[in-house]
C-alpha positions, -999 to +999 in steps of 0.1 A: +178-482+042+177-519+040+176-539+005+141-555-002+142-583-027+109-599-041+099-635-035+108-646-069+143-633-056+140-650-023+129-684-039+161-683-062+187-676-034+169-700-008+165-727-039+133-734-029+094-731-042+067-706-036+046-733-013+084-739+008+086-695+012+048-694+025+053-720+051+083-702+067+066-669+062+035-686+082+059-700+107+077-673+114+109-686+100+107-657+074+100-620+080+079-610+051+071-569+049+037-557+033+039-527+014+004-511+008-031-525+015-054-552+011-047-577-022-030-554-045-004-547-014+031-559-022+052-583-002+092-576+000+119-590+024+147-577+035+179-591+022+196-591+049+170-608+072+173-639+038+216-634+045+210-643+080+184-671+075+209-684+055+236-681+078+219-696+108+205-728+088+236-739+059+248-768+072+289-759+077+314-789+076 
């Protein structure tokens, strides 16, 4: 099964802020997974979808 990690976890590895995370989840840069329902429903990512955004977008000299 994949690792999930929590936003908080996403915004520390990514370096970036809660507003920055919503936009690419909105854009579809991010794939965000909803666990349960409605408000209280929690949202995970997988790691390994956050090891590839990273692979695709760090700049390499």
């Amino acid at each position: 099964m994949d690792e999930l990690i929590t936003a908080d976890e996403v915004m520390r590895i990514l370096k970036i802020s809660r507003a920055t995370l919503n936009r690419w989840v909105k854009a579809g840069k991010i794939q965000a997974l909803k666990l349960g329902e409605g408000k209280k429903g929690a949202v995970r990512f997988r790691l390994k979808d956050i090891e590839a955004f990273v692979e695709e977008n760090v700049k390499k000299d």
